[in-house]
C-alpha positions in Angstrom: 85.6 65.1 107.4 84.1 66.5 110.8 80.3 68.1 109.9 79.7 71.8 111.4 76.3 72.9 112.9 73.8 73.7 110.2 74.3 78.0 111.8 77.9 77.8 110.9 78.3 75.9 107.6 77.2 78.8 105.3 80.3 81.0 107.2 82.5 77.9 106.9 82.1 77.7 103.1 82.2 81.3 102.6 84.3 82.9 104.4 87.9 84.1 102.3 90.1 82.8 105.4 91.4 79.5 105.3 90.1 77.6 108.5 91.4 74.3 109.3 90.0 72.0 113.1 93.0 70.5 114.4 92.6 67.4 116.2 95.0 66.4 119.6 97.3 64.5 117.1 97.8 67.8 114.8 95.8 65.9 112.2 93.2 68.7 110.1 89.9 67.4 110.6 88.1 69.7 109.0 89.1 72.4 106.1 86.9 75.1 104.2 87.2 75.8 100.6 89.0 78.9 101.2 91.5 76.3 102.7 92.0 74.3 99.6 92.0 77.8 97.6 95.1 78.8 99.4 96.8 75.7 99.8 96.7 74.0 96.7 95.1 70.5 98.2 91.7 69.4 97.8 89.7 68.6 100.8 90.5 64.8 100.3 94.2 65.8 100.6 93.9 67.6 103.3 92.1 65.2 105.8 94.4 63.7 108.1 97.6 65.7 107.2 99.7 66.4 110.0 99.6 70.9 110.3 103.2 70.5 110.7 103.5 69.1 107.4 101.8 72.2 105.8 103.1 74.9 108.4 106.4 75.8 107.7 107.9 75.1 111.4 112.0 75.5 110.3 112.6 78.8 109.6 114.3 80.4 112.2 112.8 83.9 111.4 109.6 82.6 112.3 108.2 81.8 116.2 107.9 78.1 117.3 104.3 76.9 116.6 102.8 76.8 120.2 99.8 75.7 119.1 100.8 72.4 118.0 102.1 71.5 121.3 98.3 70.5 123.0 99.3 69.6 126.3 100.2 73.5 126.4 97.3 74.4 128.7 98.3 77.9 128.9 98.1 78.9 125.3 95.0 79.1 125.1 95.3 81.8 121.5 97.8 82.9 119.2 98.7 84.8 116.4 101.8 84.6 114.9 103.5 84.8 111.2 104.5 81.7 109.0 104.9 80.4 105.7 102.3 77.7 104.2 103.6 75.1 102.2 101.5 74.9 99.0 100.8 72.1 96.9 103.2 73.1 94.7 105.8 73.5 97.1 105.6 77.0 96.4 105.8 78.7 100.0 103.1 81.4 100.8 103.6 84.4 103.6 100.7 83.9 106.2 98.9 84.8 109.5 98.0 82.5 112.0 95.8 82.9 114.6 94.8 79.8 116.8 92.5 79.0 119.1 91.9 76.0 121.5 88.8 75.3 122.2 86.8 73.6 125.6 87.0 70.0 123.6 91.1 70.2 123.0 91.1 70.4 119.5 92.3 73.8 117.7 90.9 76.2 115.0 93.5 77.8 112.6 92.5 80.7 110.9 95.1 81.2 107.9 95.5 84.8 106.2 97.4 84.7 102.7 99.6 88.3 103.5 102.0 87.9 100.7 100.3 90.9 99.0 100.7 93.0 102.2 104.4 91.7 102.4 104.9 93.1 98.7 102.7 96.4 99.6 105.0 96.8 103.0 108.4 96.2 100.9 107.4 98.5 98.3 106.4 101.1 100.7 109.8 100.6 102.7 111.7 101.4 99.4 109.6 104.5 98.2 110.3 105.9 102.1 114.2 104.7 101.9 114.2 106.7 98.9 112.4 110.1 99.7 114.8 110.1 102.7 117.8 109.9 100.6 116.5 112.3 98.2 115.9 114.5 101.3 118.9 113.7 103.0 121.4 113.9 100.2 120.0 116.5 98.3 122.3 119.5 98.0 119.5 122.3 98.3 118.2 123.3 101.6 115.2 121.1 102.4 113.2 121.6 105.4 109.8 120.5 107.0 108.4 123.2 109.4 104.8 123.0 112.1 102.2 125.7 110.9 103.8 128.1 113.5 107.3 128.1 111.7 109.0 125.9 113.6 111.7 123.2 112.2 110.4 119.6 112.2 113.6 118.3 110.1 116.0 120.0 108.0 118.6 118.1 105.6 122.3 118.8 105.5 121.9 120.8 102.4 120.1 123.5 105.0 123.1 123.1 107.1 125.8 123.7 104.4 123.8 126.6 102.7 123.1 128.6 105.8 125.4 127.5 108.8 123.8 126.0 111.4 124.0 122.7 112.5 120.9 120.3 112.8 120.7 120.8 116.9 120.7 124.7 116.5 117.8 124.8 114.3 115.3 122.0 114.8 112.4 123.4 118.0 113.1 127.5 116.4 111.8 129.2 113.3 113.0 131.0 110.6 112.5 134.6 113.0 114.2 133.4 116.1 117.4 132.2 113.6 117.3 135.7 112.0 116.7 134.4 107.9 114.9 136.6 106.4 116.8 139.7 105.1 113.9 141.8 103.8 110.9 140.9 106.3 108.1 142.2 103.3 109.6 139.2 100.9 109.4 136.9 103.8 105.2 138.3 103.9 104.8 138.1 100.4 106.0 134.7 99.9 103.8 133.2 102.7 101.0 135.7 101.4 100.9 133.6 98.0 101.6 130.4 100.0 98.0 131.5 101.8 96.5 132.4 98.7 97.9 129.3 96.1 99.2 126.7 98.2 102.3 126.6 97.4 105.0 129.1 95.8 107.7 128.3 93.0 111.1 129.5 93.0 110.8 133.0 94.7 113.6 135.4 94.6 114.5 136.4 97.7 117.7 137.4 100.1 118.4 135.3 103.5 120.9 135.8 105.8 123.7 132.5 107.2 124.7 132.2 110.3 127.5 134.4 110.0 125.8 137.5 108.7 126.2 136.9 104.9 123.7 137.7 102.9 123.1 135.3 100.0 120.3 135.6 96.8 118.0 132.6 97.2 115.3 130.8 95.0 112.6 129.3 97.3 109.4 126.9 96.7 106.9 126.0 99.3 104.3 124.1 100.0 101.9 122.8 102.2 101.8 119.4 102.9 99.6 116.7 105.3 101.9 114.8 108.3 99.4 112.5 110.1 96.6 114.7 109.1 98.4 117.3 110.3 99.5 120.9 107.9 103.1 121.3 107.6 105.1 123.5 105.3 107.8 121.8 102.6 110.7 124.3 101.7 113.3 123.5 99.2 115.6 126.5 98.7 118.7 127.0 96.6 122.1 129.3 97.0 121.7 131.4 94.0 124.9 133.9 94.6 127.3 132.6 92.8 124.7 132.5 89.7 123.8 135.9 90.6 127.5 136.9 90.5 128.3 135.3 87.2 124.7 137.1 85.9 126.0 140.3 87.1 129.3 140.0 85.4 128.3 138.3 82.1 125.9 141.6 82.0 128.7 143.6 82.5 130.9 141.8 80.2 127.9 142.2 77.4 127.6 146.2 78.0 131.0 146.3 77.6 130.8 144.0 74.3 127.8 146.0 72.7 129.4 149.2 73.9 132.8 147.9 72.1 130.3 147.2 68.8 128.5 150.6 69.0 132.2 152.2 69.2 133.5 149.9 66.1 130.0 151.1 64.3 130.7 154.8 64.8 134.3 154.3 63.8 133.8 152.6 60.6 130.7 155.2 59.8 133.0 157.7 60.8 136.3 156.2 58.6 133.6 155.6 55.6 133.3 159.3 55.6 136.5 160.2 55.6 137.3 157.6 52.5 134.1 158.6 50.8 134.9 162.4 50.1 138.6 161.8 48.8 137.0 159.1 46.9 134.2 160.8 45.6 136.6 163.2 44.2 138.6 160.8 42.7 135.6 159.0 40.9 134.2 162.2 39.8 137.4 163.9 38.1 137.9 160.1 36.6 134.2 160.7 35.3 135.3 163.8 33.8 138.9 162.6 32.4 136.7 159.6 30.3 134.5 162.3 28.7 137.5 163.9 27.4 138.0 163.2 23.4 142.0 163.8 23.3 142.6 161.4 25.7 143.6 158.0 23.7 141.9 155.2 24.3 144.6 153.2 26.0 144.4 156.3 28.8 140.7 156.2 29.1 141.3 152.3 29.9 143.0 152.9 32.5 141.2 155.9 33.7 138.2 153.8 33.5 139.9 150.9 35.6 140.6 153.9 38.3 136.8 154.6 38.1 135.2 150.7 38.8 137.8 150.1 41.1 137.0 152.7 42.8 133.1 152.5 42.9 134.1 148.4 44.2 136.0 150.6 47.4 132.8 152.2 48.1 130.9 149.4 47.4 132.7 147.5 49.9 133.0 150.3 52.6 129.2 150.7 52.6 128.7 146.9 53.0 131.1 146.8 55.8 128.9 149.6 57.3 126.1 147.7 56.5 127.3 144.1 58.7 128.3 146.1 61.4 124.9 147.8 62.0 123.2 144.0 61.3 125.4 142.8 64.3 124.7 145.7 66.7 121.5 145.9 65.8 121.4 149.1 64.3 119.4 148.1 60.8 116.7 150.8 60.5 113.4 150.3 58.3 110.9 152.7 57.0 107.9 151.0 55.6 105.6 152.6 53.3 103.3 151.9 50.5 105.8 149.6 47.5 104.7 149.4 43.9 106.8 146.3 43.0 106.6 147.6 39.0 108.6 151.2 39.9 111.2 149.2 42.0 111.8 147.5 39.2 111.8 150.2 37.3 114.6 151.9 39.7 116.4 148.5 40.1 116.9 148.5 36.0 117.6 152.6 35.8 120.7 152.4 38.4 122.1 149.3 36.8 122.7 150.9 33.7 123.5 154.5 35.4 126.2 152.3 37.1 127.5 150.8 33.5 126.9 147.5 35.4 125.3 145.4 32.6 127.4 143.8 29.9 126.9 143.5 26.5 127.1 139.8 26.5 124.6 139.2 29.3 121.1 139.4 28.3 118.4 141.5 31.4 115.2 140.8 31.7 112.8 141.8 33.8 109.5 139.7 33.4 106.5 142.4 33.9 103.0 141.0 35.1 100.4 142.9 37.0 101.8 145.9 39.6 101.4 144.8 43.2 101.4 147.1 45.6 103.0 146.0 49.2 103.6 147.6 52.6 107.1 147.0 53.2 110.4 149.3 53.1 111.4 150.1 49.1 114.8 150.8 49.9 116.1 147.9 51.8 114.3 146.0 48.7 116.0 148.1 46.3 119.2 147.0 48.5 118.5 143.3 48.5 117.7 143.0 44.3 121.0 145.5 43.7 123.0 142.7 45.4 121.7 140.1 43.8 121.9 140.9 40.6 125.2 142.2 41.0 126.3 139.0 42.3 124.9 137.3 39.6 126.8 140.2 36.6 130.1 139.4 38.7 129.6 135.3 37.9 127.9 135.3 34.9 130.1 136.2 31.7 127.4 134.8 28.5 123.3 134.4 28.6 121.1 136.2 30.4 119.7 137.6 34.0 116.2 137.0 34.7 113.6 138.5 36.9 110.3 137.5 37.9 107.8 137.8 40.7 104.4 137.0 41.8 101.7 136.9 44.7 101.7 134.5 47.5 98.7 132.8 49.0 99.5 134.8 52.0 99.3 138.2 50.4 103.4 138.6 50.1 105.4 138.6 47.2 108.5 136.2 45.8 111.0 136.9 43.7 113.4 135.3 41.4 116.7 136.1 40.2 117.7 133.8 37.9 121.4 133.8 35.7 123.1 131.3 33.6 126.4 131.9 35.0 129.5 129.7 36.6 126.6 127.9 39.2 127.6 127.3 42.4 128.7 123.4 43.8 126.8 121.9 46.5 129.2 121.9 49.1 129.1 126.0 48.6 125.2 126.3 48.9 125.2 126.1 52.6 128.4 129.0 53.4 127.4 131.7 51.0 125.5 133.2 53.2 127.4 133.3 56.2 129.5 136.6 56.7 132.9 136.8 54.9 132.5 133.4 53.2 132.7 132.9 49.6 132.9 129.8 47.2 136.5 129.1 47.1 138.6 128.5 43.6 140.9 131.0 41.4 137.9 132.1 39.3 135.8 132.7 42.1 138.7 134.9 44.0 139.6 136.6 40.3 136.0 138.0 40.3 136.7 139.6 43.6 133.9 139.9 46.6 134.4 140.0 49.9 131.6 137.7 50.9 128.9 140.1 52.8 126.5 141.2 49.9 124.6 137.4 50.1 124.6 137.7 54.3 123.2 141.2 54.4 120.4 140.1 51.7 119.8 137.4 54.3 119.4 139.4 57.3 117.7 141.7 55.4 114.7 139.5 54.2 114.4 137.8 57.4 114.1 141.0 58.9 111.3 141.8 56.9 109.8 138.2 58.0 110.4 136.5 54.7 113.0 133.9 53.4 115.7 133.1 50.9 116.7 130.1 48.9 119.5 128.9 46.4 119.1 126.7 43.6 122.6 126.2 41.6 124.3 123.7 39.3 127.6 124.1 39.0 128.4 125.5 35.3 124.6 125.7 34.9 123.8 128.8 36.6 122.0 129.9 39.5 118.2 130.7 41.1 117.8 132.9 44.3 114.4 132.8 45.7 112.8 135.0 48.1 110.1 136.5 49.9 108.9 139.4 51.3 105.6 139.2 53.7 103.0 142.7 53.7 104.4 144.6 57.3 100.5 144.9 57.2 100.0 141.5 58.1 103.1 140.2 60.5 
C-alpha cells in the first residue's frame, strides 16, 4: 500500500473513521485500521479491491455513487448514505463523504451509523406512540404556551367540551369561557406555581354550549425546545358525580330503611316481651304449686322454656339488627375475669340451663383484671355455652382462660358434644346459618347466637376460632385485647 507523510500517519492509524485513497480505477490504495475494523477485510484484502465491490451501489433507496465516476470534474465532494458490504456479507448502514483531491485520486471517509439508524427508529416509534396515546386518548389532553394559549389539543378535548380543533388552538382557557368558578381556576395554577404540577383537581368547567360539567384535572409543566409549556389531561367526571349522588341517596335511604326496621323490631320486642313476661311469670308460679300433678307441671314447664327460647330469640334478632346498622353500644370499664365467671355460672343455673348429665366446669387460675366491656363478655360466654348445653347431651362443659403475650385474655369453651363436620366449620358463623341434619334442626336455633359472638369479639379487637370433630365435641377459642391498649 501507498505510505502517508510521517504528520499524518499517527491520525491515519487512529482515527475511529474508516478512510480508504481511491485511485482513478476505483481501486483502494490505501486503508486505515479503522477501515479493516468496519469492514471485516484485512489490509491485504483490501488493496486493489474495486470501491464498488465493497459500496453497495444497487439499492435503489440509495443515491448513485458520484464519486466513482472520476472524469466527473464537477464533484469535487460528497456526502451521501450507503450500505458497506462486510466480509461477512453482512451489510452495514454508512456515511460517505468524498473528496477529490488536486492529484485525481479520492479520499472516502466511511461512518458505521447503524447505531444511529437503530437510535432514529426507536425514537420514531416512542413519538408514533405518544401521539396516539395523545391523539386517541379519550380524556381531554392539551398542551398550552406559558400565557394560556393552546399549542395542541386532542379530540378527547373536542368531544368533552365542544369545540372543534380550529376554534381553540391561538385562544386560552379565558377567551373560550372554561372556568366556572374563576378562584378554582387560581388555585389550581397557584399549586401548579408552588409544586409543579397538580393531580386530579376537582373542579367545574363550562362546554361550549353552556353546560356545566364536574371535572378532575392534572397539570404540569413541561420543556418544548427549551421552552415551558403546560400539559393538561382532564376528565368528564358528571356522570360519576351523578351516579355518587344517587348511590348516596340510595344508601340514606337504605340505612334510613335499617334504622326504621331497628326501631320496629325494638319497638315489636316490647310489645311481645310484657305479654310474655306475664306468661313466664304466672308459669313460674303454676310450677311452684304442689296440687298440681306432675304430668301438668310438664307441661306447664314446657310453656315456661319455650317461652324463655321466644325471648331468647326476639333479643337476638334485636341484637343482628343493631350489628347491621351499626347501632352496637359498648361501655368499657375495669373486668375481673374471676366475677364474670362467677356471674356466667350464677345465671346458668338461675336459668335451670345445666343438665344433670352434663358435667360444668369452670377451670379457676389467678384473677385478671381487664379494661374491656363486662356485659357484652357476659353476652358472648352466655352464648356459647348455651350452644354448647343445646348440642351436648353426656360429658362435660369446660372453661378455661389465660394471659396473652400482649396483655389480653383467651378463652376456651370446650364440650364433648355431637361436634361439628368440616364442611360446617366455615358457615356457623355467618347470620341465619346453622349445621344442617334432623338432629341439628330438633335442637332448634335460629343461627345468630355464633354471628353476634363474632361481631362481638371483633369488635372488641380480638378473634374467634372453632376446633370440632364430628361426634367428638367441640373447642371455641377466643380473645379479648385490653381497650387500654388498641
Amino acid at each position: 500500500m501507498e505510505s502517508l507523510p510521517e504528520q499524518y500517519q499517527f491520525i491515519f492509524e487512529h482515527v475511529p473513521v474508516a478512510i480508504f485513497r481511491i485511485n482513478t480505477g476505483n481501486k483502494i490504495v490505501l486503508a486505515n485500521p479503522s477501515a479493516q475494523s468496519l469492514s471485516g477485510y484485512t489490509f491485504e484484502g483490501l488493496q486493489g479491491m474495486d470501491i464498488g465491490d465493497l459500496i453497495e451501489t444497487e439499492n435503489p433507496s440509495h443515491p448513485p455513487l458520484k464519486f466513482l465516476s472520476i472524469e466527473n470534474e464537477k464533484e469535487e465532494s460528497l456526502v451521501t448514505d450507503h450500505e458497506l458490504i462486510h466480509e461477512s456479507g453482512r451489510k452495514i448502514p454508512v456515511q460517505v463523504s468524498a473528496n477529490k483531491c488536486p492529484d485525481g485520486f479520492l479520499h472516502l471517509f466511511i461512518r458505521d451509523v447503524s447505531q444511529e439508524q437503530r437510535q432514529s427508529i426507536a425514537y420514531r416509534e416512542i413519538e408514533k406512540r405518544y401521539e396516539t396515546a395523545f391523539k386517541s386518548n379519550p380524556d381531554s389532553v392539551a398542551i398550552t404556551d406559558v400565557a394560556g394559549t393552546f399549542i395542541e389539543v386532542n379530540q378527547g378535548f373536542c368531544r368533552i367540551f365542544g369545540w372543534s380543533m380550529d376554534e381553540v388552538l391561538g385562544r386560552t382557557a379565558v377567551e373560550l369561557d372554561i372556568w366556572v368558578d374563576i378562584q378554582e381556576r387560581d388555585q389550581m395554577f397557584e399549586i401548579i406555581r408552588r409544586d409543579g404540577f397538580v393531580f386530579n383537581f376537582d373542579a367545574r368547567m363550562r362546554r361550549k354550549d353552556g353546560e356545566v360539567i364536574n371535572v378532575l384535572a392534572s397539570f404540569t409543566m413541561m420543556m418544548l425546545s427549551d421552552v415551558p409549556h403546560n400539559l393538561s389531561v382532564i376528565r368528564d367526571t358528571t356522570s360519576r358525580k351523578k351516579m355518587e349522588v344517587e348511590l348516596r341517596k340510595t344508601m340514606e335511604k337504605a340505612e334510613e330503611s335499617d334504622r326504621l326496621k331497628t326501631t320496629f323490631l325494638t319497638n315489636l320486642s316490647h310489645e311481645i316481651r310484657t305479654p310474655m313476661n306475664g306468661i313466664m311469670g304466672i308459669s313460674e308460679l303454676l310450677l311452684g304449686e304442689e296440687h298440681y300433678t306432675s304430668e301438668h307441671k310438664e307441661l306447664i314447664k314446657i310453656i315456661y322454656d319455650r317461652g324463655k327460647d321466644l325471648l331468647s330469640l326476639i333479643n337476638n334478632i334485636i341484637e343482628v339488627s343493631k350489628i347491621e346498622t351499626k347501632q352496637t353500644r359498648y361501655s368499657f370499664s375495669e373486668t375481673s375475669v374471676t366475677e364474670l365467671l362467677d356471674a356466667v355460672r350464677s345465671s346458668l343455673k338461675l336459668n335451670g340451663d345445666l343438665k344433670p348429665a352434663v358435667q360444668f366446669h369452670i377451670e379457676s387460675s389467678e384473677d385478671i383484671v381487664i379494661f374491656s366491656d363486662a356485659d357484652r363478655l357476659h353476652q358472648v360466654l352466655m352464648h356459647l355455652l348455651h350452644n354448647a348445653l343445646k348440642f351436648t347431651d353426656k360429658g362435660e362443659i369446660r372453661v378455661s382462660y389465660e394471659k396473652t403475650d400482649e396483655g389480653g385474655i383467651e378463652f376456651v369453651v370446650q364440650d364433648t358434644g355431637i361436634g361439628i363436620s368440616e364442611e360446617n366449620q366455615s358457615l356457623i358463623f355467618e347470620r341465619f346459618r346453622r349445621v344442617e341434619g334432623d338432629d341439628a334442626i330438633a335442637r332448634g336455633g335460629a343461627g345468630l347466637g355464633l354471628a353476634i359472638c363474632k361481631s362481638i369479639i371483633e369488635d372488641l379487637g380480638g378473634t374467634i376460632d372453632l376446633k370440632s370433630k364430628l361426634g367428638e365435641g367441640s373447642e371455641f377459642r377466643f380473645t379479648v385485647i385490653d381497650q387500654n391498649r388498641r
